[in-house]
C-alpha positions in Angstrom: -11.4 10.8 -16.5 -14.1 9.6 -14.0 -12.0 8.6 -11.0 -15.4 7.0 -9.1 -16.3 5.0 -12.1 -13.3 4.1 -13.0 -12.2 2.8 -9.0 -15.9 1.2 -8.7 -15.1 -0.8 -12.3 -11.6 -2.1 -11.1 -13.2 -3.0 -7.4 -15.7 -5.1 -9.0 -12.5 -6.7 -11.0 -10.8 -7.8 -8.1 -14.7 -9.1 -6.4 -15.1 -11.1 -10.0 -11.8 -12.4 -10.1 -10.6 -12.9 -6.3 -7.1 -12.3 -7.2 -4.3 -14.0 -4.6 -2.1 -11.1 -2.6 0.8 -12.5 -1.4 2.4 -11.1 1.8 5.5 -10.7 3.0 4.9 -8.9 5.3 4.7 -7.2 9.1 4.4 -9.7 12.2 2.5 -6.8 14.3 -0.6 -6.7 11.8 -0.6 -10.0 9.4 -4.3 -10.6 10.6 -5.1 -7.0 10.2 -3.5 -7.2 6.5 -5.9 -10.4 5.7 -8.8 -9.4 7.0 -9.0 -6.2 4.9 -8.0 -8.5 1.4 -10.8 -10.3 2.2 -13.7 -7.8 2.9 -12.5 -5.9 0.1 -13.1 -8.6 -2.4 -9.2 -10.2 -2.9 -7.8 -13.5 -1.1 -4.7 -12.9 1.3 -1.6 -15.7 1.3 1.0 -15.1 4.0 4.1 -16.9 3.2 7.7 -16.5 4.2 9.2 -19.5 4.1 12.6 -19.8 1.6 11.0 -22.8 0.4 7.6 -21.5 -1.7 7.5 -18.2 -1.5 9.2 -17.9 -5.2 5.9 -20.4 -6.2 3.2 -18.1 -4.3 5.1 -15.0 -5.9 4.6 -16.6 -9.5 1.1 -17.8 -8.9 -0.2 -14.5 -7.2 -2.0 -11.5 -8.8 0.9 -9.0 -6.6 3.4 -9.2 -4.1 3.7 -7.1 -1.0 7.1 -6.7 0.7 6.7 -4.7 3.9 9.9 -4.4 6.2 8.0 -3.7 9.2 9.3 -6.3 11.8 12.3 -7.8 9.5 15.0 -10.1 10.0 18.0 -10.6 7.7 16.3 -13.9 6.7 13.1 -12.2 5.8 15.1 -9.9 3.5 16.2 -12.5 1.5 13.0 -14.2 1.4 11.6 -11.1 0.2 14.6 -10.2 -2.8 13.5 -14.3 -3.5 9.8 -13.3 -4.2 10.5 -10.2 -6.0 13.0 -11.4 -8.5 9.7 -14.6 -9.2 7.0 -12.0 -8.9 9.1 -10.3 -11.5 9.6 -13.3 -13.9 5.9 -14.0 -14.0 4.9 -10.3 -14.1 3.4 -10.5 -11.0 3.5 -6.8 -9.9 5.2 -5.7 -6.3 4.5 -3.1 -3.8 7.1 -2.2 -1.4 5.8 -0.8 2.0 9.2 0.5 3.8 8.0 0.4 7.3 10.4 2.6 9.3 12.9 3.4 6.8 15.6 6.1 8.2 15.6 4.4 11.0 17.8 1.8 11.8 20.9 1.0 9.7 19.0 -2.6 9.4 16.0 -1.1 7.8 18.0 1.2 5.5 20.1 -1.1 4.2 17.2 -3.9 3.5 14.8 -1.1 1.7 18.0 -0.5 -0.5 18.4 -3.9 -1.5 15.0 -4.5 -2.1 15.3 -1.6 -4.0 18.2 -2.3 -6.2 17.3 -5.7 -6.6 13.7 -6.0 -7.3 11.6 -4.3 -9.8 9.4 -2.3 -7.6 5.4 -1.3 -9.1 4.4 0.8 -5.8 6.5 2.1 -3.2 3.7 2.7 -0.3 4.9 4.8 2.7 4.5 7.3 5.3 6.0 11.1 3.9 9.0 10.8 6.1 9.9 7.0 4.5 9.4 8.2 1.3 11.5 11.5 1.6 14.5 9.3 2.8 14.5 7.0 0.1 14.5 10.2 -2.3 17.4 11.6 -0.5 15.7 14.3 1.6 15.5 15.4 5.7 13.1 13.4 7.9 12.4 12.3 11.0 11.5 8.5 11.7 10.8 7.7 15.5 10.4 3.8 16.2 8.6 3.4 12.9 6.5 6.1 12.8 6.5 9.2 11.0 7.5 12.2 13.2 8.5 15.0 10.5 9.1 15.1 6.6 9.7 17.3 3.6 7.4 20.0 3.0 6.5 19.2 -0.5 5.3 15.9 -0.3 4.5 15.9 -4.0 7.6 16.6 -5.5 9.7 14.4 -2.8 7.4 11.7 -4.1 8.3 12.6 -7.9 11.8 12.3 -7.6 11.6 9.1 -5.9 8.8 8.0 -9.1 11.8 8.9 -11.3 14.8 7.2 -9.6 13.2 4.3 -9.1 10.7 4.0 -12.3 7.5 3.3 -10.3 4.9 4.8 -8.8 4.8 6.5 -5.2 2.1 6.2 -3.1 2.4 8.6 0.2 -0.3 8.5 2.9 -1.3 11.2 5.3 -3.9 13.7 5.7 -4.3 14.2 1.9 -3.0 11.3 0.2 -0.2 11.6 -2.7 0.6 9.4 -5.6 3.0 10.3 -7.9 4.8 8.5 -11.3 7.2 10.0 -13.6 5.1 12.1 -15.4 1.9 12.4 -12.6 0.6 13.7 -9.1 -3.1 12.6 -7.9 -3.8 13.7 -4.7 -6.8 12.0 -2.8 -8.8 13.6 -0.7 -10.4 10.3 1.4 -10.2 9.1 4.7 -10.6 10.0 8.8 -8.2 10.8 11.3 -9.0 7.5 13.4 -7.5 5.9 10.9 -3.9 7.4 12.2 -5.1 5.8 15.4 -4.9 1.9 15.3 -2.2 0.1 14.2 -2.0 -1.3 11.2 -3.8 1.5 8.6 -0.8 2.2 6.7 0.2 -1.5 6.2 -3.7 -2.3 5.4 -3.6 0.2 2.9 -0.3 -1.1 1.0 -2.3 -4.2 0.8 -5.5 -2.4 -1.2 -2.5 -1.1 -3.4 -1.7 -4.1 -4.1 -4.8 -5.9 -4.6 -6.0 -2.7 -6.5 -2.8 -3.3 -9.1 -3.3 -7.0 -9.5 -6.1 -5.7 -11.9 -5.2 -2.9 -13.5 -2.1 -2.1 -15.4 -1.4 1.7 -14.6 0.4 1.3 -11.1 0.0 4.8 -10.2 -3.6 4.5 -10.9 -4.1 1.2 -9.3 -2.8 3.5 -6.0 -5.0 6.4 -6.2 -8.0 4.2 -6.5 -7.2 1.9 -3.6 -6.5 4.7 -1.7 -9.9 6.1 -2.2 -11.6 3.0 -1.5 -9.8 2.4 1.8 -10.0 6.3 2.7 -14.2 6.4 1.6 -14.4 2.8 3.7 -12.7 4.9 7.1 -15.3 7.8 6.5 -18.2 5.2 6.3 -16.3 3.3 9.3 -16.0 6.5 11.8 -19.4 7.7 11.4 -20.7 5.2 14.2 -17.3 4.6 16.0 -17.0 5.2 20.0 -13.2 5.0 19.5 -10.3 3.4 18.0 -11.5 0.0 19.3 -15.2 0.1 17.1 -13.7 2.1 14.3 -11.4 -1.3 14.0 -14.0 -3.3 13.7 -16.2 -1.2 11.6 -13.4 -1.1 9.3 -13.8 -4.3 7.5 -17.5 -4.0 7.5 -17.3 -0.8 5.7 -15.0 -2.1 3.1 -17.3 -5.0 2.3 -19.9 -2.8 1.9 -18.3 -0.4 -0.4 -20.6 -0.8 -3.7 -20.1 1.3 -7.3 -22.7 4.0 -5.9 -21.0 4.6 -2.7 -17.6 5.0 -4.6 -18.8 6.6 -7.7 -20.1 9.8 -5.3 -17.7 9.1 -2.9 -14.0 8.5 -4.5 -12.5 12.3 -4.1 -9.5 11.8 -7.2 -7.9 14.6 -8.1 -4.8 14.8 -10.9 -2.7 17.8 -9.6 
């Protein structure tokens, strides 16, 4: 398959049909998070309130459910939005900021777990080898230390949970039942402002409201946002410019830019 082509032809899906991405998501980077739906093509709606986030859930194109600055509260707003999003199809990525940490954080990415019918699971390799069971080492709500195989930590977690893994680092791994990509995109900058992981669980999900291979839908928006951080750090001073860069270069990402650019690899 021509991963490019094929990521170029599902970008210019979600610029044709301006799919809604509903949030749920993280305090710290909301503005980051709907800045990047927007220069990538998609429309961002954050809503948390009890009282319509089961209607935005049915009328969006995906769901993202990110447990980065959570409250009890927001956890059932969340499980409210999943079990709609589910009803209407409406697929759901999970980003499970920070779990291992806190006994708060493990037991809301369980429930949201058990009780919503997950698409993508989007996390850091440490997050994801907790949920699967495994050693790792979460400090605040970042990543400290992990399993060594990354690929098959994601696997197992594919098969518990019957949806695809998305794990972002230094090489990027997706993983379903049955599949590994690894992606080969992005800078090291992008470890250095906040917000990059929850930005990218947002280009999973827009990336998924058009296509109906989750694992695929991940890979692809991975590229994307890893291809827009190369374009972005090749005139940055610093974290502060390769912020704002950011957005530009995902506006500016075109099918010739992705088509050579988009490094997709099935393992």
């Amino acid at each position: 398959m021509d991963y490019g082509r094929r990521t170029s032809a599902d970008l210019e899906k979600i610029r044709q049909s301006k799919p809604l991405i509903h949030n749920i998501t993280n305090l710290v980077v909301m503005n980051e998070t709907a800045n990047a739906i927007l220069a990538l093509g998609a429309l961002p709606v954050m809503a948390h309130a009890f009282e319509e986030v089961e209607e935005f859930a049915a009328m969006s194109g995906a769901l993202v459910l990110n447990i980065g600055t959570l409250t009890p509260e927001l956890v059932d707003a969340m499980v409210m939005a999943g079990k709609a999003a589910n009803a209407a199809g409406t697929p759901v990525v999970f980003d499970p900021v920070g779990a291992g940490a806190t006994g708060l954080r493990n037991r809301a990415a369980a429930r949201i777990l058990d009780e919503v019918d997950i698409a993508i699971v989007r996390g850091n390799a440490a997050e994801v080898a907790f949920l699967a069971g495994e050693a790792a080492e979460i400090r605040g709500v970042e990543s400290i230390g992990a399993h060594d195989d990354v690929p098959a930590v994601a696997r197992t977690l594919a098969r518990e949970r019957g949806c695809a893994v998305a794990v972002t680092g230094a090489i990027d791994v997706v993983a379903d039942a049955d599949r590994v990509f690894e992606v080969r995109n992005g800078h090291a900058l992008m470890g250095a402002i906040t917000g990059s992981g929850c930005m990218s669980t947002t280009m999973c999900a827009s990336f998924a409201s058009v296509g109906e291979d989750p694992a695929l839908a991940a890979a692809e928006a991975l590229a994307a946002f890893g291809l827009a951080g190369e374009r972005a750090a090749e005139n940055a001073s610093g974290p502060g410019t390769f912020h704002a860069a950011l957005y530009d270069a995902l506006a500016a990402l075109d099918a010739s830019s992705i088509e050579a650019g988009a490094r997709i690899s099935e393992a």
